[in-house]
C-alpha positions in Angstrom: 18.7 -41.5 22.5 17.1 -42.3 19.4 13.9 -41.0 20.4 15.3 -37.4 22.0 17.0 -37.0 18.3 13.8 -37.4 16.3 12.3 -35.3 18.6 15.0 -32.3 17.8 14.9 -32.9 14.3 10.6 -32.4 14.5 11.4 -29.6 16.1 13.8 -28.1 13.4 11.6 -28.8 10.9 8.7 -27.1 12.7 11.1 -24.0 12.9 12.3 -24.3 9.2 8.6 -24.2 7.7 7.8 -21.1 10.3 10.8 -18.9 8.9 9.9 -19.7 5.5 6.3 -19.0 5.9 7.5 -15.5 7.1 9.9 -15.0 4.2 7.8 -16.3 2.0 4.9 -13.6 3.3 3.2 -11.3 -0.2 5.7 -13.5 -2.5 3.7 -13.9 -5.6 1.5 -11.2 -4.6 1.3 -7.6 -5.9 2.7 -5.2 -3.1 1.4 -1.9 -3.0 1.2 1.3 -0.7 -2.2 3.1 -0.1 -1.6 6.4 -0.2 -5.1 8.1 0.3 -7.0 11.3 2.1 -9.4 9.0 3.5 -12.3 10.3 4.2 -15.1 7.8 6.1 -17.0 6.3 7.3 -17.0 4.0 4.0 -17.4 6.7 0.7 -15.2 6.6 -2.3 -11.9 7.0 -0.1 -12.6 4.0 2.3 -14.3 2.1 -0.5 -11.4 1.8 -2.8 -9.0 0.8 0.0 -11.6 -1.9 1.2 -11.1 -3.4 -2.7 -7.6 -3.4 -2.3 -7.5 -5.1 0.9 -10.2 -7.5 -0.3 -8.4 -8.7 -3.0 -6.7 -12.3 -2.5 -4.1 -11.4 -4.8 -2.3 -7.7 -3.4 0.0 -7.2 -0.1 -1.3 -4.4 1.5 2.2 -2.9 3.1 0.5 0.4 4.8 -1.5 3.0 4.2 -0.1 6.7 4.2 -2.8 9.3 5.3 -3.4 13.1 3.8 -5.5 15.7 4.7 -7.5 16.2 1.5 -11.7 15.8 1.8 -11.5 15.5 5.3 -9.0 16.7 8.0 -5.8 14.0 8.7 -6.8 13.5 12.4 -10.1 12.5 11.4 -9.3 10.5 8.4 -6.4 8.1 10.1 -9.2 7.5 12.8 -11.7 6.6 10.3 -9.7 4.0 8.4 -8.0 2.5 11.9 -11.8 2.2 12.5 -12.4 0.1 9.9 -9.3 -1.7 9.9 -10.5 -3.2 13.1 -14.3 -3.8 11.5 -12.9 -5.9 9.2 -10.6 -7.8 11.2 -7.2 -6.2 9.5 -5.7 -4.1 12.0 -2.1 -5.8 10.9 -1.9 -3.0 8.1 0.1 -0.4 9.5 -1.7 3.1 9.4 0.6 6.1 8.5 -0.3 10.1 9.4 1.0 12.1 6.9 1.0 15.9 6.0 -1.6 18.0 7.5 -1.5 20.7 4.8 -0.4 21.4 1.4 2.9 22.7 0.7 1.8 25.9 0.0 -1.9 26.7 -0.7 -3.6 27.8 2.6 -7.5 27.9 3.3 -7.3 32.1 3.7 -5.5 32.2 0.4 -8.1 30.3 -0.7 -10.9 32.2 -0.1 -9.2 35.5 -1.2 -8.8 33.3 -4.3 -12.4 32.8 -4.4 -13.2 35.7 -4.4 -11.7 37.4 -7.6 -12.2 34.3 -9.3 -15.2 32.3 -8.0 -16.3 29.8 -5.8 -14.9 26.5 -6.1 -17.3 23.5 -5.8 -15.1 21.1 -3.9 -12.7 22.4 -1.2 -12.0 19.1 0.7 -11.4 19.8 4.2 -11.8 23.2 3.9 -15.9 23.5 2.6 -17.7 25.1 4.5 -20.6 23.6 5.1 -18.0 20.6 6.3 -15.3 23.1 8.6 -13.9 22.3 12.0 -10.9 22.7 13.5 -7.8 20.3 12.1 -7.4 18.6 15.5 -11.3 17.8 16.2 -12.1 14.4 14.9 -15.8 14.9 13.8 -18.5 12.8 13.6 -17.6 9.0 13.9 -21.1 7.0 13.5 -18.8 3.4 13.6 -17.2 4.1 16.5 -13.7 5.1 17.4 -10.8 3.2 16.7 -9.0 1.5 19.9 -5.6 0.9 18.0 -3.0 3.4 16.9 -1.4 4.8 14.0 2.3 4.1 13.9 4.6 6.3 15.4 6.8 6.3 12.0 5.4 9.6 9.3 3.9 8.9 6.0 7.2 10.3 4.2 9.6 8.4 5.9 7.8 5.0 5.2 7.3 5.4 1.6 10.7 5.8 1.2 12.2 2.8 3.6 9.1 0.6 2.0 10.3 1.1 -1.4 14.3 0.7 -0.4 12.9 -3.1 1.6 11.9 -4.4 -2.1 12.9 -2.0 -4.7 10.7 -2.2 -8.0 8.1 -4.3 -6.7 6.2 -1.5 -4.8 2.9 0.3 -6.7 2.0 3.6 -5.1 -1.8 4.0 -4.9 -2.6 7.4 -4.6 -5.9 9.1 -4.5 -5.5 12.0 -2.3 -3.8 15.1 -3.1 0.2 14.1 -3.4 1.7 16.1 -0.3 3.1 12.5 0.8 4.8 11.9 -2.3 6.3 15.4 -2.9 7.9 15.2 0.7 8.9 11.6 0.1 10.7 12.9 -3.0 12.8 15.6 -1.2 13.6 13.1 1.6 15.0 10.6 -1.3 15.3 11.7 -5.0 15.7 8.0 -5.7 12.0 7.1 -4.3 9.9 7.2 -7.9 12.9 5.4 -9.4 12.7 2.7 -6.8 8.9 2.1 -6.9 7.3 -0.1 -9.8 5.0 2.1 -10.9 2.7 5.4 -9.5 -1.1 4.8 -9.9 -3.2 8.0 -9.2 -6.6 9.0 -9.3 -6.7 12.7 -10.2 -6.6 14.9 -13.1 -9.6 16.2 -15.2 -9.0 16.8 -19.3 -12.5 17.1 -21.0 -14.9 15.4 -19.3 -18.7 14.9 -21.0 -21.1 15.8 -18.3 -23.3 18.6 -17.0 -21.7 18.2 -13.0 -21.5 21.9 -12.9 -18.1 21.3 -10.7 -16.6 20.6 -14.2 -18.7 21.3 -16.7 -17.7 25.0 -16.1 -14.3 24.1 -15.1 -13.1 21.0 -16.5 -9.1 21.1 -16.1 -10.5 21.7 -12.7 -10.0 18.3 -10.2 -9.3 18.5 -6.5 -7.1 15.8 -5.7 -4.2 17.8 -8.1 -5.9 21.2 -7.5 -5.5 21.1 -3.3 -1.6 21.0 -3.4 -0.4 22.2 -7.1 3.3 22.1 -6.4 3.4 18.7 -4.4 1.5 17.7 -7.6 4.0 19.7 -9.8 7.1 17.9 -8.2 5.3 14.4 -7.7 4.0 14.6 -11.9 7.5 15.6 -12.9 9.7 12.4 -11.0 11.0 9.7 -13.1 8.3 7.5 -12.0 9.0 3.8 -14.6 5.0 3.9 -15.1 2.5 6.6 -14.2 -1.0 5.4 -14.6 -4.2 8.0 -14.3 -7.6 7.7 -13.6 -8.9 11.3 -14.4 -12.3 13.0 -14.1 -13.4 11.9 -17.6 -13.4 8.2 -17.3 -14.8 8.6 -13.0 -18.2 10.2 -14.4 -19.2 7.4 -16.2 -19.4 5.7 -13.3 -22.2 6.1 -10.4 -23.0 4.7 -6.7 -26.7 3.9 -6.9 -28.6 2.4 -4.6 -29.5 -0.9 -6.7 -25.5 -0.9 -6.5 -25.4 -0.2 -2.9 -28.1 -3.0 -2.5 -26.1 -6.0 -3.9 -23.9 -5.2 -1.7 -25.5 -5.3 1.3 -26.8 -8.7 0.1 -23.4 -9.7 1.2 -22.7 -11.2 5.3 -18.6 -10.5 4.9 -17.5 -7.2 7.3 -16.9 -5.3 4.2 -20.2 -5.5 2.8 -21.6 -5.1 6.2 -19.7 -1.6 6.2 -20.1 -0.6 3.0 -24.2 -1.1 3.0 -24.4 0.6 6.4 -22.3 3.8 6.4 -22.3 4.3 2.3 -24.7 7.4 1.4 -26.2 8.2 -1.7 -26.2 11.9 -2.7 -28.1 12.4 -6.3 -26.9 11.8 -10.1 -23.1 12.9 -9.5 -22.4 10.1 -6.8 -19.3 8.9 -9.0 -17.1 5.9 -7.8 -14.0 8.1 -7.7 -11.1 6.2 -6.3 -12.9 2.7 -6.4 -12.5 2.9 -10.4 -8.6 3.8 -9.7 -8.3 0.7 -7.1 -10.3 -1.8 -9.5 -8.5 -1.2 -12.4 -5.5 -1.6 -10.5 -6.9 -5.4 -9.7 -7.9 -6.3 -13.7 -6.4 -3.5 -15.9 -8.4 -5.3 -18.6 -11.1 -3.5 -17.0 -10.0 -0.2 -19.2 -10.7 -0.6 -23.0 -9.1 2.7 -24.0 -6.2 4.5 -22.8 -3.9 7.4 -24.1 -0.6 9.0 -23.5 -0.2 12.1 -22.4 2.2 14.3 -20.7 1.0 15.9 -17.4 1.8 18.7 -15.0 -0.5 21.3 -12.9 -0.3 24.7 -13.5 1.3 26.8 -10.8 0.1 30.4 -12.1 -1.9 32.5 -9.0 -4.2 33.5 -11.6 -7.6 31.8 -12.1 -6.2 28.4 -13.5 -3.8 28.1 -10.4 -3.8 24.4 -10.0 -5.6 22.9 -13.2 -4.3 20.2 -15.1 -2.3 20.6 -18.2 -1.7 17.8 -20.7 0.2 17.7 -23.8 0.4 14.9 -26.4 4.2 13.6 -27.8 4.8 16.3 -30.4 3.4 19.2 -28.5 4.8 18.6 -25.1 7.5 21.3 -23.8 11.1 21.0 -23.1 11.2 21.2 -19.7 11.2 17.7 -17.8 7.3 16.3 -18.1 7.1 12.5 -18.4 4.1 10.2 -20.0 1.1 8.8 -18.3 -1.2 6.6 -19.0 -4.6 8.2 -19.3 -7.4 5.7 -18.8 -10.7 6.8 -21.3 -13.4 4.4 -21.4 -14.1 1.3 -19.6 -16.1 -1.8 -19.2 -19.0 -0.6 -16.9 -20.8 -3.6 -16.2 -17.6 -5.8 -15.2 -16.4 -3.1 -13.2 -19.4 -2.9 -11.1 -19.0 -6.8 -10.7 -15.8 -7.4 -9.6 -16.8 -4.1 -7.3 -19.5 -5.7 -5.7 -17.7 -9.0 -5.5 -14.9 -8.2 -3.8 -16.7 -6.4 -1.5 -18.8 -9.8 -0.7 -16.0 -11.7 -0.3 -14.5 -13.3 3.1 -11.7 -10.7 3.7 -7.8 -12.2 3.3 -6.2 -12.9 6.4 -2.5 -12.3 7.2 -0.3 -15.0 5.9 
């Protein structure tokens, strides 16, 4: 009898330490949402999620999908693709908008047209178009596990209700998720710690043509103004900006691209196989957003401004404006942190060290 009893109590132990383990899962680590138009196979889009995931310290919750520089169909197969490379297919993978809220490829070009072409058009260049629903080229394969059934919208909003104020959105896509979270819940900035966005372009120092003749000019803002408009304007407790100016400092080269591929881990593996690089502007975009996420001491300068696109259908429909404290209009605009200069060499460090690193497993 003695024996049966110890036997029960083993047992109840056993099934003690399992439900704690599961309580206990991404306690002490940072949570965030990915919300990202994620272009692949590897590239800035891919790239900066890979960092995220890599790092032993953040709970991946999901990643919400837009169509941005590629298509959405193509994009959620891409990074369900290299979910399963990497062994992390336990990330749930959200679709979310297809299109802006308003702005239409036709309008567009008629755009265009009176007031010239536009460098960078996403999903929607050219040299780049097919239909939405095609899935283009997929050199890694396709992915053999699905997207969940549950929208982008919807999950940002139950996510951030499941453990209010301890949720970072990570966006670096244009911010149609975010606006339609918004009119789903007002209360959805408010319940999230913080929003961290890569987007926005003030003055940057460069000859890029794209924004040396346009330089409040930047896509990610630029491909939906008014789901940027609504999204800049929520009461957000922390808005955080990687803009243009501080991304072009940056570059992809191929000595980069080679220390990577130095590495045996999946990630390196992907990155140093499907990563291109395409002349002087090859600019680490959203990796910069993502890794100074990970070690904000990273940054060594950063302002405050106030931020909102403009929505005027004339030639600066969808630019950036900014204001500092004491020139800032009355209407509802709230502060961001503007990130200015950084440490290069550290950044391109922990860049190619997270990527050379085992990847975390599920806890």
């Amino acid at each position: 009898m003695r024996g049966v009893d110890m036997k029960v109590i083993r047992w109840r132990l056993v099934l003690v330490l399992v439900l704690v383990s599961v309580a206990s899962w991404g306690q002490g680590k940072r949570k965030i949402i990915i919300d990202q138009d994620a272009a692949g196979p590897a590239g800035t889009d891919q790239n900066s999620m890979l960092l995220l995931i890599q790092s032993p310290q953040t709970a991946v919750l999901g990643i919400t999908v837009v169509t941005g520089d590629q298509w959405l169909t193509e994009e959620t197969a891409h990074t369900l693709r290299m979910l399963e490379l990497i062994g992390r297919t336990d990330i749930p993978v959200m679709r979310g908008a297809e299109y802006p809220l308003v702005r239409r490829k036709a309008e567009t070009e008629l755009w265009e047209e009176r007031y010239g072409k536009v460098a960078w058009l996403g999903a929607w260049t050219p040299r780049f178009y097919h239909a939405p629903g095609e899935l283009g080229a997929m050199p890694e394969g396709k992915p053999t596990h699905q997207a969940s059934a549950e929208d982008a919208a919807h999950f940002l909003v139950r996510t951030v209700h499941q453990f209010p104020g301890e949720v970072t959105i990570y966006a670096a896509g244009p911010l149609t998720n975010l606006a339609l979270a918004i009119s789903l819940d007002p209360e959805f900035p408010r319940l999230a710690k913080e929003l961290v966005f890569m987007g926005a372009s003030l003055s940057p120092q460069t000859d890029d043509p794209e924004f040396a003749n346009a330089p409040r000019h930047e896509f990610n803002l630029w491909f939906d103004p008014e789901a940027s408009h609504i999204v800049l304007r929520a009461p957000w407790k922390k808005i955080v900006c990687t803009p243009v100016d501080i991304s072009v400092k940056t570059r992809m080269s191929k000595e980069l691209l080679a220390k990577i591929g130095a590495g045996d881990t999946p990630s390196a593996k992907y990155v140093s196989t499907y990563t291109e690089v395409r002349g002087q502007f090859n600019y680490l975009w959203d990796e910069l957003a993502s890794a100074a996420w990970l070690d904000p001491s990273l940054i060594t300068k950063k302002t405050i401004r106030y931020m909102d696109v403009s929505l005027d259908r004339g030639a600066g429909y969808g630019d950036t404006l900014t204001w500092a404290e004491a020139e800032r209009p009355k209407v509802e605009v709230q502060p961001v942190e503007v990130q200015d200069d950084l440490d290069l060499e550290r950044f391109y460090k922990l860049f190619v060290d997270l990527l050379k690193a085992p990847t975390p497993q599920p806890q």
